[in-house]
N, C-alpha and C positions, 0 to 999 in steps of 0.2 A: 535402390533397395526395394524388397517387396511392399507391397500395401500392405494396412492393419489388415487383419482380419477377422471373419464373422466372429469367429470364438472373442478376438482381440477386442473387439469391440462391447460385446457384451459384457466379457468382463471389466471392461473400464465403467460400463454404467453402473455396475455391482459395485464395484471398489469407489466411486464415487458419493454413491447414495449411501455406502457405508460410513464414509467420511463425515457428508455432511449430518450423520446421527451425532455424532461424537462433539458437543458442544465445544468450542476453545475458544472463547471471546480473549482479548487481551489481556497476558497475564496468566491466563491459566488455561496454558494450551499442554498440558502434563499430558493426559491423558492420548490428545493425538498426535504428539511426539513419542506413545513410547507405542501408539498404535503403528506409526508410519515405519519405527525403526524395527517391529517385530517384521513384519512386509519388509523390511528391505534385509533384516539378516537371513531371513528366512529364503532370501532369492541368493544366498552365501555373499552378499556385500557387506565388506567390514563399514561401519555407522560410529563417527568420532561423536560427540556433542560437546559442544563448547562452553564454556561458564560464563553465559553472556546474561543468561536467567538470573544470577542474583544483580548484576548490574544496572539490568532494564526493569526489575519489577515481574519478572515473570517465573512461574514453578516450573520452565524449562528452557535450556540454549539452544540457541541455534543445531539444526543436524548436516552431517557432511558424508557422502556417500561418493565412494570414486568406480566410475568401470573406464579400464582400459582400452584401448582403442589401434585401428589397424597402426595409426601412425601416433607418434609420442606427443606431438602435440593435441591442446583440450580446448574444451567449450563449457563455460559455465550455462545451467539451467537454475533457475532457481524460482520455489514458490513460498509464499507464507502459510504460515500452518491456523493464524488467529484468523479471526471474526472478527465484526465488531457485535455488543450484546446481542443476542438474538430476544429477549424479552419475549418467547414462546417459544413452547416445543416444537421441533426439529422434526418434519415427517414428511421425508422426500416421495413425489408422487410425480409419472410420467401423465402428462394431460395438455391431450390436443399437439403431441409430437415435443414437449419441452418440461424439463423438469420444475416442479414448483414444491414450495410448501405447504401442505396441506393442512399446517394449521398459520394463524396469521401471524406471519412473523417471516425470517429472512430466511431463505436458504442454505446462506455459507458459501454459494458458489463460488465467491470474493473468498478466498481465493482457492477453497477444496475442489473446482478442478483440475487447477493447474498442479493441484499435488497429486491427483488423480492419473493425469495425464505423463509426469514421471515417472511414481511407482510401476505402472504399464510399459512405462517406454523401459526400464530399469529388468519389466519381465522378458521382454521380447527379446533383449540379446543373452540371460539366464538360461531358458525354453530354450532357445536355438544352438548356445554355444560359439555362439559367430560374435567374435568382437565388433561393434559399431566402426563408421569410418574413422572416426577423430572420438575420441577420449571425450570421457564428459563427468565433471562435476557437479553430482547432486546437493543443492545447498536448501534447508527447509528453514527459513528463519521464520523467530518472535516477534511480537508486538511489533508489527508492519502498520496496523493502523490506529497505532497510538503515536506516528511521529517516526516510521522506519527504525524503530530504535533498539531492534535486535540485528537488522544489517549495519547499522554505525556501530555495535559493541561486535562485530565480527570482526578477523583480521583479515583481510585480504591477503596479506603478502603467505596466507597458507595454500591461495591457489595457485596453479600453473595455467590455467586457462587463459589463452589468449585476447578472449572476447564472453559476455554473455548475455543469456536472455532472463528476463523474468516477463509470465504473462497474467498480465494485470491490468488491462485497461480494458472496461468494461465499454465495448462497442463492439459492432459487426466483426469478423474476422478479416481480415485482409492489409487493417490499422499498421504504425509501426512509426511510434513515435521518437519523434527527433528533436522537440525543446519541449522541457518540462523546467515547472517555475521552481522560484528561490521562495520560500515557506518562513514567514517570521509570524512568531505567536504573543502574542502581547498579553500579560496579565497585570491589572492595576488594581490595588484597594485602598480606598477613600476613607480615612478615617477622622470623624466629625464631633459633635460633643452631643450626648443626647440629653434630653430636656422633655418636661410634659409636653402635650402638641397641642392642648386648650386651654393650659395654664400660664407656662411661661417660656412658648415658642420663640422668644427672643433673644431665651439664655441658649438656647441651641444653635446646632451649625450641622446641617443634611448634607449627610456624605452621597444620599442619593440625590437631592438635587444638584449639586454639581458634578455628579457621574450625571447627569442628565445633559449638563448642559456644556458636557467635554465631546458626549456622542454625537448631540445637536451642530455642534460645529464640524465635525468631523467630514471628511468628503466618505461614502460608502457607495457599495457595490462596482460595478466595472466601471474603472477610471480612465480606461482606455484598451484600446484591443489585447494587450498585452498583461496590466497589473489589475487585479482587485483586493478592497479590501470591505471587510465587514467585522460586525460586531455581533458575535455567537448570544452572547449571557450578559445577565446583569441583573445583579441580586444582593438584596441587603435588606434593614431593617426587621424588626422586630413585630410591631402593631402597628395601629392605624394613631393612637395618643402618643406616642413617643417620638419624637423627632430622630429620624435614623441615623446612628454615627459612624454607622461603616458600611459601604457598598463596594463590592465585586466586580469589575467587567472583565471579560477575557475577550481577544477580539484575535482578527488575523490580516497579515496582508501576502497577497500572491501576484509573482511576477516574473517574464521572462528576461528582464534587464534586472540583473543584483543594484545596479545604483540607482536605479527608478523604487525599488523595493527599501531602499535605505530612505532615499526620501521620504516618501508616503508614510513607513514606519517613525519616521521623529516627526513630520508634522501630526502626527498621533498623537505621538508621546507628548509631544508641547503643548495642545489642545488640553491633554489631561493635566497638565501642570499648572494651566493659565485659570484652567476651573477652579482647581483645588486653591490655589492662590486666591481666587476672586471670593470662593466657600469659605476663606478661611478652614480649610481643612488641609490636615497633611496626607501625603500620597507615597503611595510604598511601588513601584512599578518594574516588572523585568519585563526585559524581550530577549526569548529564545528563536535561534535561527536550526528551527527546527530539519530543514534541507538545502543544499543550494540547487540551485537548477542549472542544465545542460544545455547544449546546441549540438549535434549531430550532422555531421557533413552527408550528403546521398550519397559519397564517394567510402564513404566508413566503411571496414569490412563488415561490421558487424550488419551493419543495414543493406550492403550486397547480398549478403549470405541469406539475410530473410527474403527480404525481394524477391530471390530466383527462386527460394523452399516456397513462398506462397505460391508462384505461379506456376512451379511443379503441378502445385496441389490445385491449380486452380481458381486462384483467388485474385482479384486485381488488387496490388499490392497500392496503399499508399502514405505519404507522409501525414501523421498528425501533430500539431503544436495544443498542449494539454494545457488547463489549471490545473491538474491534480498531482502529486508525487507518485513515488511506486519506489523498492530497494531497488531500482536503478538510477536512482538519485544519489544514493549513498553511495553504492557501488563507484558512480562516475567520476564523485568526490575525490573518491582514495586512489583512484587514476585506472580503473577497471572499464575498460568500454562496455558497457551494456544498452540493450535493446529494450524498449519496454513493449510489447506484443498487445495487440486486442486480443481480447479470449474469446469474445462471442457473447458473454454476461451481459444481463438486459438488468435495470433499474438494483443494482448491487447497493446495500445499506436500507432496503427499502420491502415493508412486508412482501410488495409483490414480487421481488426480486426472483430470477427465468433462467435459465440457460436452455436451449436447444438440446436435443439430444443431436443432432446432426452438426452444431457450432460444437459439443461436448468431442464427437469423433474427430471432426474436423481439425482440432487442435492437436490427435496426436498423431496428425497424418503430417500436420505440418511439424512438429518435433521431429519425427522420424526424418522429413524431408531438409530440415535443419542441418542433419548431422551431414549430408551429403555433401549438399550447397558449402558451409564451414568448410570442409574438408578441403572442397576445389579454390574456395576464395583462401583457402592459409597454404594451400600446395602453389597456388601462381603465383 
């Protein structure tokens, strides 16, 4: 297939920096759900939306957009439409060759390129009238970084696509990850008896000191090449006179072994029980298993087909093993092969968060080159 080109590119930078105006932090990504579904009917693609928005907490569902293809077999793309809070206005600025925010606060890049680089790729066989090699399913999900929890309220069994990508790993381009961890979220609250704190400190019972001394025993940060685990929050009490009777922690643990993951999360949980026992305080605690994590064979079709689209394009392709999730987790879940793709996003969640404008092209050179590679890897 042809390269993007000059026009092609331009306008993805436009359609980009338009995106990222359009605030959708989690939950309330209304606005650039009905922005992305105007772009895509307006390119004559029929746009379903799913009712996954009242289930996840969000004012909008998942979007599903289909283009035909030479041959009836498909390939899933998919990007999320949220943010996480951006806590400053949004004022995308090209500086020293890479997009930034020019006020202090995040971009969006995470992940409005990747929906950037869709809608684009969704123009280029509209404009031409030339169906793509292989079929492909536009999927734009919710609340991706709150827990991927508008790709687990999606159905899968509504696509035909044989394999798919989402690109969402924020690293150089070339990435293409093949184990991503199993995600458990621990919430515990310590409830204690409260009491003056210079009067009579001994009719009390501190739900923050034994939230103190459940953390203190706790193993934290990387516990081996593989699993970590930390403690996010911790919060309670009232004043400094009153002896606190209820404290807060929410913590996590992250791993590429599910059973290494179950462990570290009950030696958690027991730690918090042995406190609370010792506080005389009672404890209220869940664990959500917010994703499970994957292993990808090099032999995968799915990671063939990138492989030879990156070096199309140029890029030395290689394996990454992640902390982080991405809906290719959920996806994998529900027995969907999917890819998780570096974008080229530089410090994502972070005011200074970047993306290249040359990593921004670069990603829909490789979509484009996607469809190809796909094509030959599902025809052998």
């Amino acid at each position: 297939m042809r390269r993007a080109s000059d026009a092609e590119r331009a306008r993805l930078n436009d359609t980009f920096a338009a995106l990222c105006r359009i605030e959708s932090p989690s939950g309330r990504e209304r606005e650039c759900a009905d922005w992305v579904t105007g772009e895509l009917r307006g390119l004559g693609l029929a746009v379903e939306e799913d009712g996954a928005g009242v289930a996840v907490g969000s004012d909008a569902g998942n979007l599903l957009a289909r283009i035909r293809g030479k041959q009836p077999k498909s390939i899933l793309l998919c990007a999320h439409l949220d943010t996480v809070p951006p806590l400053a206005p949004i004022d995308p600025v090209v500086v020293d060759g890479g997009w930034e925010n020019a006020a202090d606060g995040i971009l969006g890049a995470d992940n409005k390129s990747a929906v950037a680089v869709l809608i684009e790729l969704a123009r280029r066989f509209a404009d031409s009238g030339e169906p793509p090699p292989v079929g492909i399913e536009l999927l734009f999900t919710v609340s991706e970084e709150n827990g991927l929890r508008g790709a687990k309220a999606f159905d899968t069994g509504s696509l035909s696509s044989e394999f798919g990508y989402v690109f969402d790993h924020a690293s150089p381009i070339g990435g293409i990850v093949v184990a991503a961890p199993t995600y458990d979220k621990i919430v515990a609250v310590l409830h204690g008896q409260a009491a003056h704190a210079g009067i009579r400190p001994e009719q009390g019972r501190s739900a923050i000191a034994a939230a103190a001394r459940a953390v203190a025993a706790m193993r934290l940060g990387r516990l081996d090449a593989e699993t970590t685990a930390n403690v996010g929050t911790i919060a309670g009490g009232t004043t400094t006179n009153v002896v606190p009777e209820r404290c807060r922690i929410e913590a996590e643990v992250r791993g590429l072994d599910e059973s290494r993951v179950d462990q570290v999360t009950t030696e958690m949980v027991d730690h918090l029980h042995d406190a609370a026992n010792e506080g005389e305080c009672d404890l209220d605690v869940t664990v959500d298993r917010l994703f499970r994590g994957y292993r990808a064979k090099a032999s995968a079709p799915q990671v063939v087909a990138a492989t030879r689209a990156l070096q199309v394009c140029g890029y030395e392709p290689h394996h990454l093993v992640t902390g982080g999730g991405s809906d290719a987790n959920a996806f994998q879940a529900e027995g969907l092969s999917c890819a998780n793709l570096a974008d080229g996003t530089e410090r994502n969640h972070e005011p200074g968060e970047r993306i290249s404008v040359d990593a921004l092209e670069g990603m829909l050179e490789v979509a484009i080159a996607l469809l190809d590679s796909a094509a030959g890897v599902m025809s052998a």
